[in-house]
C-alpha positions in Angstrom: -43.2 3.8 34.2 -43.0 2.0 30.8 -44.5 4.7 28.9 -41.7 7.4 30.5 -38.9 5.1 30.0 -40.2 4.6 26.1 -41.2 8.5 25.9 -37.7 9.2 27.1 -35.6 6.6 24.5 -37.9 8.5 21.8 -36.9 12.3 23.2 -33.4 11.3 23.1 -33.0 9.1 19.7 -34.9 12.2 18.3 -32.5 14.8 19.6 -29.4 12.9 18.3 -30.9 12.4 14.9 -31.9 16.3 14.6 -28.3 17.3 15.7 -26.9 14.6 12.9 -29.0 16.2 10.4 -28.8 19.8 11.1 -24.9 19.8 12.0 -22.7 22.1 9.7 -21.2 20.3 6.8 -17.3 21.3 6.1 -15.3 20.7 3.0 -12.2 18.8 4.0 -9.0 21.0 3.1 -7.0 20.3 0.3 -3.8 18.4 1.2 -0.8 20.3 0.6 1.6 19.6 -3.0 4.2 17.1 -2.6 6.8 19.3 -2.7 6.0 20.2 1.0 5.4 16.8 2.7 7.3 14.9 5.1 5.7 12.2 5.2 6.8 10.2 8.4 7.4 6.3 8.2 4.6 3.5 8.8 4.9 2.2 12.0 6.2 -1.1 12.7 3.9 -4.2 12.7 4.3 -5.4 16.1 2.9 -8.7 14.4 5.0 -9.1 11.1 3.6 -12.3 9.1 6.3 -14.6 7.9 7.9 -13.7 4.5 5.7 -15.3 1.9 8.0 -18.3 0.0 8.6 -16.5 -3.3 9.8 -18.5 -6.4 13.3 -17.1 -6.9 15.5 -15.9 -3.7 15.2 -12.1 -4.4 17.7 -9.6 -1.8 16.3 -6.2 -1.5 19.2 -5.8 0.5 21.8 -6.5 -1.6 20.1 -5.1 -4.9 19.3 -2.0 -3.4 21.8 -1.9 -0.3 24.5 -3.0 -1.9 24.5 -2.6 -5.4 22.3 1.0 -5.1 19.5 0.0 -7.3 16.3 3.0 -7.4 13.3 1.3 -6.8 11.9 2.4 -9.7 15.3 0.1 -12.0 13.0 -3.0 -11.2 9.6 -1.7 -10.5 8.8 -0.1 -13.6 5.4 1.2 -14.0 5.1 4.3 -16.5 1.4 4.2 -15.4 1.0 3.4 -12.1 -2.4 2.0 -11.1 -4.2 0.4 -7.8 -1.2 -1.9 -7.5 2.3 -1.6 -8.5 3.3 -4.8 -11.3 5.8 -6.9 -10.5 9.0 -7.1 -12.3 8.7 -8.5 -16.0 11.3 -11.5 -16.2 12.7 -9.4 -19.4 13.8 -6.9 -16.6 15.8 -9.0 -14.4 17.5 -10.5 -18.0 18.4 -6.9 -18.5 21.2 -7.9 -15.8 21.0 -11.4 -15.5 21.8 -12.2 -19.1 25.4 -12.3 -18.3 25.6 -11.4 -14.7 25.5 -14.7 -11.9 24.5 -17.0 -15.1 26.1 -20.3 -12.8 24.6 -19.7 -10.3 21.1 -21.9 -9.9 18.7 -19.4 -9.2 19.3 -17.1 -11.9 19.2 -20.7 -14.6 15.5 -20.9 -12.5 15.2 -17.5 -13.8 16.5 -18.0 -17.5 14.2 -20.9 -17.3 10.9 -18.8 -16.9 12.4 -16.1 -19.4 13.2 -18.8 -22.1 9.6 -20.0 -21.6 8.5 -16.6 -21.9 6.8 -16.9 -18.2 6.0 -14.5 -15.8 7.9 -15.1 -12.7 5.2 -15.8 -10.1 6.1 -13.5 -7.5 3.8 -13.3 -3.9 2.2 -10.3 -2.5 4.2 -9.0 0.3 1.7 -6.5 1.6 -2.1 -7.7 0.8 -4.7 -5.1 0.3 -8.0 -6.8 2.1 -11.0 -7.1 0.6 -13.5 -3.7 0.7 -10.0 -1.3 0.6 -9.6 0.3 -2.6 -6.1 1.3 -2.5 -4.3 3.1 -5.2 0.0 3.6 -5.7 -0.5 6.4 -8.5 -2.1 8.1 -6.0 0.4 8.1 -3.2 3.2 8.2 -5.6 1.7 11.4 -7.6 1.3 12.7 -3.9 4.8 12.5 -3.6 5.3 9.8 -1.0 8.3 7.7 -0.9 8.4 4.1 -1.7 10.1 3.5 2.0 7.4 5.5 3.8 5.5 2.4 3.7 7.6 -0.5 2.9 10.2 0.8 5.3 14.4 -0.1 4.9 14.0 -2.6 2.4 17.5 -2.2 1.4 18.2 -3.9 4.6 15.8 -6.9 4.0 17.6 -9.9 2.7 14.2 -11.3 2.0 11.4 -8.8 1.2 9.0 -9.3 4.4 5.7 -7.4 5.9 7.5 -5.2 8.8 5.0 -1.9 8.5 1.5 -2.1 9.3 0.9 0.1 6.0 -2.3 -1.9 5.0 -4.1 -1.3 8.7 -7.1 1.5 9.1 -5.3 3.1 11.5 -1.9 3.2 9.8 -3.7 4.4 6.8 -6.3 7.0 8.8 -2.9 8.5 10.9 -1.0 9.4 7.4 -4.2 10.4 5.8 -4.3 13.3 9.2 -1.3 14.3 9.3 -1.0 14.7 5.6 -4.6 16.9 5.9 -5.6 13.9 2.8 -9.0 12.7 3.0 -9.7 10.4 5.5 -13.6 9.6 5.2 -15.1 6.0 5.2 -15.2 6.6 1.6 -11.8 7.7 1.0 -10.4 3.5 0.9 -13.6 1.5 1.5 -15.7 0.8 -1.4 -19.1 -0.4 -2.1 -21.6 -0.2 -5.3 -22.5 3.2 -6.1 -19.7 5.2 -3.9 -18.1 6.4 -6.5 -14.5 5.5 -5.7 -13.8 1.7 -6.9 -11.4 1.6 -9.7 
């Protein structure tokens, strides 16, 4: 009986690895230009972390809400890379220079500026460890800032409110954008290829 039972385990893992081996391979189809996506929102995190303490109150939703500032009038990256920077301090001088000077968050900020200091803003959205994860990508592909990081001109505090950075968040927009959407396509390891 013991010598079936192995005979069959054998017969079957063997019959599973041939059909592995010997299925067709397919190419993966080119995702369509930017000009004709629509790319549909991230869902919501149904878990939303706490908004990370950040060192100078920062309101997405009055900047951007109120006052109609582009994304891209603080987030300026000419050359986009894994991770969009941060805004230089020099940038929020641009306005603050003469704009809201009493008021004690923007001296916090002329402080850091006069020390010529980065301010030392937190992540809102964390990549984990293993994802390699790439903004000049996804913009060049022509998806829009709030596709991932949602209304943020409605945030008084920026917060985590998509689950942009899970698999399945990612591996749902990857489908129905017909983008890649192997193992390789965001996880890395030596020799695949795709790390930065």
């Amino acid at each position: 009986m013991l010598r079936w039972i192995a005979f069959t385990g054998f017969a079957v893992l063997g019959a599973g690895m041939a059909m592995v081996t010997v299925a067709p391979v397919t190419a993966q189809q080119e995702a369509p230009p930017p000009a004709e996506r629509v790319v549909e929102p991230v869902q919501a995190n149904p878990n939303p972390p706490p908004a990370p303490n950040q060192p100078l109150p920062y309101s997405h939703q009055w900047h951007v809400g109120e006052l109609g500032l582009d994304c891209t009038t603080c987030h300026v990256n000419p050359d986009p890379g894994n991770m969009m920077t941060f805004p230089a301090t020099q940038t929020c001088m641009d306005c603050h220079s003469d704009i809201a000077i009493e008021k004690e968050p923007i001296q916090r900020l002329t402080q850091y500026h006069e020390a010529q200091e980065q301010i030392p803003w937190e992540r809102v959205y964390q990549v984990l460890p293993g994802v390699t994860w790439s903004h000049r990508t996804h913009i060049d592909a022509g998806v829009d800032c709030t596709s991932c990081h949602s209304a943020v001109s409605e945030m008084p505090q920026m917060q985590e409110v998509t689950a942009v950075t899970s698999m399945a968040s990612c591996m749902n927009c990857h489908e129905q954008q017909g983008a890649p959407n192997t193992c390789v396509t965001c996880h890395s390891w030596p020799n695949a290829g795709n790390t930065p």
